[in-house]
PLY file of the C-alpha trace (Angstrom):
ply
format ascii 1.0
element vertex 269
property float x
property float y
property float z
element edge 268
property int vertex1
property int vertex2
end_header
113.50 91.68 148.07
112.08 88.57 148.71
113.02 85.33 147.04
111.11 81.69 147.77
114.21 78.57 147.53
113.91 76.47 144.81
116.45 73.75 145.38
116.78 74.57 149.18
113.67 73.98 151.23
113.65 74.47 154.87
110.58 73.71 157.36
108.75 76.47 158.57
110.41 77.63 162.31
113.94 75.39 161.37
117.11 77.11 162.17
120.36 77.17 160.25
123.74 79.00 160.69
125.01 81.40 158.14
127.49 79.28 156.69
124.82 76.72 155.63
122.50 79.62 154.56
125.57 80.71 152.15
125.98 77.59 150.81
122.29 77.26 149.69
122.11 80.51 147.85
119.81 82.37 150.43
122.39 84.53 152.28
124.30 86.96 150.06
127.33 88.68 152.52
129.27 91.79 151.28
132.54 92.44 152.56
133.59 92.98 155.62
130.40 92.23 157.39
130.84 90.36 160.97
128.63 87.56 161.76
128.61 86.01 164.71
128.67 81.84 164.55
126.12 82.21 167.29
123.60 83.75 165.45
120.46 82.08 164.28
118.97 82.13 161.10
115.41 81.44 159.63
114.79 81.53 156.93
111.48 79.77 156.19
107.81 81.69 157.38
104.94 79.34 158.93
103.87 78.61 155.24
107.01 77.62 154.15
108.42 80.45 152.05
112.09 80.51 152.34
113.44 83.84 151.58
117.49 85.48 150.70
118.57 86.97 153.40
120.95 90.14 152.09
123.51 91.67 154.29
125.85 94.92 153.34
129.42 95.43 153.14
130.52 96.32 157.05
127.68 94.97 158.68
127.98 93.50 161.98
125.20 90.49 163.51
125.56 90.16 167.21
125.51 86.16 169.01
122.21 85.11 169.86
120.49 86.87 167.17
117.91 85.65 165.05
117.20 86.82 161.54
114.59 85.51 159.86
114.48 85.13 155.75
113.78 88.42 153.88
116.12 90.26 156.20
117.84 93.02 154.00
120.50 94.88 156.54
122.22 97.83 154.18
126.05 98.94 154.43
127.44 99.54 157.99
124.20 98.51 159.54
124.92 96.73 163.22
122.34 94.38 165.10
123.25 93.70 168.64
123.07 90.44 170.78
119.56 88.84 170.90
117.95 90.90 168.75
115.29 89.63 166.24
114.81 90.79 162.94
112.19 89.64 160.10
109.71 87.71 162.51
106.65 87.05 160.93
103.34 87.93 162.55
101.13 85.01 163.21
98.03 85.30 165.22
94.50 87.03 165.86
94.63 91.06 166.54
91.60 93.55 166.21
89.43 91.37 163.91
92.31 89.68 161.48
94.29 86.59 161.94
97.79 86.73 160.88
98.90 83.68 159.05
102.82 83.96 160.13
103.73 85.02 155.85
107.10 86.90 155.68
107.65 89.78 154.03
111.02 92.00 153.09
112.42 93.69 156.16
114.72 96.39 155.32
117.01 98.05 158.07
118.85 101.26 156.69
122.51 102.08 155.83
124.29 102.58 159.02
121.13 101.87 161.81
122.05 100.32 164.62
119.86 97.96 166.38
120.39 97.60 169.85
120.31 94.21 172.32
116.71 92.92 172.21
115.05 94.68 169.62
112.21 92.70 168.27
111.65 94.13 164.06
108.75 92.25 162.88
108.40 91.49 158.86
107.46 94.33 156.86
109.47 97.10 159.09
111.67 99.64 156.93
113.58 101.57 158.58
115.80 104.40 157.26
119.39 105.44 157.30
121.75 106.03 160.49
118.50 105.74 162.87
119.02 103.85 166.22
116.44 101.43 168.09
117.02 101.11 171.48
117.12 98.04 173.61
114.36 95.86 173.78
111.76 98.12 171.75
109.24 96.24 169.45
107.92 96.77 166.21
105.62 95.29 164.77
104.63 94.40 161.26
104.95 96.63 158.63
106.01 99.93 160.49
107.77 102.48 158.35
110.93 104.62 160.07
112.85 107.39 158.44
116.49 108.64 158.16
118.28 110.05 161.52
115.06 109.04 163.99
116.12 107.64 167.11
113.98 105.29 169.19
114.85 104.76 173.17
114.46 101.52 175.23
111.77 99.73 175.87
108.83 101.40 173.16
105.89 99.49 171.66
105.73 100.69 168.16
102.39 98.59 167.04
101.83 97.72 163.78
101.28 99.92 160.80
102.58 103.04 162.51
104.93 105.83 159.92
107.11 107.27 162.08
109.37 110.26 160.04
112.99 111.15 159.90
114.70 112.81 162.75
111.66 112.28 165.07
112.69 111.18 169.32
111.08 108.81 170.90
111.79 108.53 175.02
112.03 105.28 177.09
109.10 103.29 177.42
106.55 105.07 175.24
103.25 103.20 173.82
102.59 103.87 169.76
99.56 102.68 169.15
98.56 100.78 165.35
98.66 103.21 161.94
99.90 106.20 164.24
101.63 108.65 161.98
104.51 110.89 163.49
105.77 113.54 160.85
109.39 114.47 160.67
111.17 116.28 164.32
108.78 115.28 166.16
109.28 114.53 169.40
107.69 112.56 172.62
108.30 112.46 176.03
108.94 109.42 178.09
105.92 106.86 178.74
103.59 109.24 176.47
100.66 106.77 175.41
98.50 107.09 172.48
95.27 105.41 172.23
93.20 104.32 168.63
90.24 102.45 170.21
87.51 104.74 171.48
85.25 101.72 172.29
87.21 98.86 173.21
85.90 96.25 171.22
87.74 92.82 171.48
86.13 89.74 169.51
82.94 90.86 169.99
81.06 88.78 166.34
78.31 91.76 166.44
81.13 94.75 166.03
83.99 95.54 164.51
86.24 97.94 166.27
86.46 100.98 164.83
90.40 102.33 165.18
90.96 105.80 164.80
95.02 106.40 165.38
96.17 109.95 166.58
98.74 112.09 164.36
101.62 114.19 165.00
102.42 116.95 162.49
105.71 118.18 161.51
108.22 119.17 164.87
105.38 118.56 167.35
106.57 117.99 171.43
104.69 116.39 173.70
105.73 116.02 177.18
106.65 112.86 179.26
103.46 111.06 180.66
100.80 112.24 178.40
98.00 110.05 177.27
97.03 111.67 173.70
93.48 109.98 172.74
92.30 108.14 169.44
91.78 110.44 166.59
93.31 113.97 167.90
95.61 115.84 166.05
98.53 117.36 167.65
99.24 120.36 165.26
102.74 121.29 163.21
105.19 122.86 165.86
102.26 122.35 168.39
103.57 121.69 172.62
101.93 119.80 175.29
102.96 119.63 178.40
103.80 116.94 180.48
101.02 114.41 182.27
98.27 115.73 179.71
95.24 114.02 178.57
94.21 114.90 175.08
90.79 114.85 174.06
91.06 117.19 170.99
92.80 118.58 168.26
95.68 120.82 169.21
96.17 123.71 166.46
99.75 123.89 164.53
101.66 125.89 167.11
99.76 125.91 170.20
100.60 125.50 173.74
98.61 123.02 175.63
98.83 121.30 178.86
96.11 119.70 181.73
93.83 117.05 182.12
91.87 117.68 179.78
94.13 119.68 177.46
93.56 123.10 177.09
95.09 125.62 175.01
97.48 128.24 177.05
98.92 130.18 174.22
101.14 129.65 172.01
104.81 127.44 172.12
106.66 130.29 170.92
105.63 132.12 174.10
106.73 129.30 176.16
110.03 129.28 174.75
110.77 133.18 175.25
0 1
1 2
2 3
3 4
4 5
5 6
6 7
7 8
8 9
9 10
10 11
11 12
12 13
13 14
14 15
15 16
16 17
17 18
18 19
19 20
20 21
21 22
22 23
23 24
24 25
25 26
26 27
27 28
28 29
29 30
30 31
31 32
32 33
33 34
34 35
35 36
36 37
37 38
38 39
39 40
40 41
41 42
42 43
43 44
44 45
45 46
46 47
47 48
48 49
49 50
50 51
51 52
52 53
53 54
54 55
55 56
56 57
57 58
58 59
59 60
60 61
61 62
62 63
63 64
64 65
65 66
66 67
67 68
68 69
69 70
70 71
71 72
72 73
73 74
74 75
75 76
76 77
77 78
78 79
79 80
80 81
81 82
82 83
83 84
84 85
85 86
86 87
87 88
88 89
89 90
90 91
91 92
92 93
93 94
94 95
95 96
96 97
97 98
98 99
99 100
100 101
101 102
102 103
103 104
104 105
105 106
106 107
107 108
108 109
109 110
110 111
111 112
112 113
113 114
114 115
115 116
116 117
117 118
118 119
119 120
120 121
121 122
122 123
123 124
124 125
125 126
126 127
127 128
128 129
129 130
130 131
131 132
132 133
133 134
134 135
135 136
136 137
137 138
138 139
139 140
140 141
141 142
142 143
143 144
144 145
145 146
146 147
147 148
148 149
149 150
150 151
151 152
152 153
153 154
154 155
155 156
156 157
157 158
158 159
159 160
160 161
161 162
162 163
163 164
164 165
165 166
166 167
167 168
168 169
169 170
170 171
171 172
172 173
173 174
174 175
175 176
176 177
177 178
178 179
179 180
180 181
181 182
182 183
183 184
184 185
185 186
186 187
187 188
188 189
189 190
190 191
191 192
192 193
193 194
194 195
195 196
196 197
197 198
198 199
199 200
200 201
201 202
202 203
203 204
204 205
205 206
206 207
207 208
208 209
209 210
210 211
211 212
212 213
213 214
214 215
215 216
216 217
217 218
218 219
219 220
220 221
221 222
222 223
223 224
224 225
225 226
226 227
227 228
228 229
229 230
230 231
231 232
232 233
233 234
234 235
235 236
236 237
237 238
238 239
239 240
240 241
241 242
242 243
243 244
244 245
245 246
246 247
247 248
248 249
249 250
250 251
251 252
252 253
253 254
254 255
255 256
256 257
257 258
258 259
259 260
260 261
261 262
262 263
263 264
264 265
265 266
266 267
267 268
């Protein structure tokens, strides 16, 4: 939900404490929830919007955290020291400049964010999933139920990541990537959505063409999986690949390039 102040307007960037926020009418606390007095609150964007912040019965807020307005943390969700949550996007990126607006950030019944997770505005994520220290997200990515997320990822902007889907240590999602429920990556597995590499170039616009991940597909640690390919329902690749192509619903496929090898029900008997 998102909610501009009518009798309480803060500066865009100024920083409050929850107590004051409470006061104003733009925190609403249920019971139970912890808040550190250390943590920091936000809750006007660069164009100064000030939005309620909304936090669940049980929840806990970490010291040195900094929630910005629109925040919405459900029931029993925690958010660990020096994480930020609700940051608005300002900037240029592939062809758009991002004014720094806010937008509703929702994090799920019972997730857990963990020490130096960075949620941009516009991330939903699901219930009971976990997101591992210091991973980003960027704006508007979309997280199921039961998913967890290790240390140290890039999730980039756009991306739909499903319920009950792994994602190792240190792993690169590129922008609008869609991962399908169970599936599962490797650690440091790259994925790539530029096939040009345009970068402010006035005569072209880059043309970004995400890869996709179907419904309980692996891929192994270390593989680089190229912009537009397919990895196929129940598909495997194997570790240190570089995929160039589509990889059919339950295949097998491993090497640099990928190849097909069979099938992954053979690997696993």
């Amino acid at each position: 939900m998102m909610h501009q102040a009518s009798e309480a307007a803060f500066a865009p960037g100024e920083t409050t404490d929850a107590e004051t926020l409470s006061r104003l009418g733009l925190l609403r606390a249920g019971e139970g929830c912890v808040i550190s007095p250390l943590a920091v609150f936000v809750p006007a964007d660069s164009q100064g919007v000030s939005r309620l912040v909304e936090i669940g019965s049980g929840c806990v807020i970490g010291p040195f955290t900094v929630i910005h307005g629109g925040v919405v943390l459900r029931d029993q969700s925690r958010v660990e020291e020096q994480a930020i949550v609700g940051k608005p996007e300002q900037g240029y990126a592939v062809g758009h400049v991002y004014l720094g607006a806010g937008a509703a950030t929702v994090i799920g019944e019972g997730t857990l964010l963990r020490a130096g997770v960075i949620a941009y505005a516009g991330t939903e994520i699901g219930t009971g999933s976990v997101v591992g220290h210091h991973t980003l997200l960027r704006s508007f990515v979309m997280i199921g139920d039961e998913t967890q997320l290790g240390h140290n990822l890039t999730v980039e902007r756009a991306t739909r990541i499903g319920s009950r889907v792994r994602c190792s240590p240190g792993s690169h999602i590129t922008s609008s990537c869609v991962l399908a429920d169970r599936v599962f990556l490797g650690a440091g597995v790259r994925t790539v959505n530029d096939r040009a590499m345009i970068w402010r170039d006035p005569q072209r616009a880059p043309e970004l063409v995400p890869p996709s991940f179907g419904h309980a597909a692996r891929v192994g640690s270390g593989s680089v999986i190229l912009g537009g390919v397919s990895i196929g329902e129940n598909a495997l690749v194997g570790a240190g690949s570089v995929v160039t192509r589509d990889i059919p619903p339950g295949a097998i496929a491993y090497g640099v390039p990928a190849r097909v090898h069979g099938q992954a029900c053979q690997a696993a008997s």
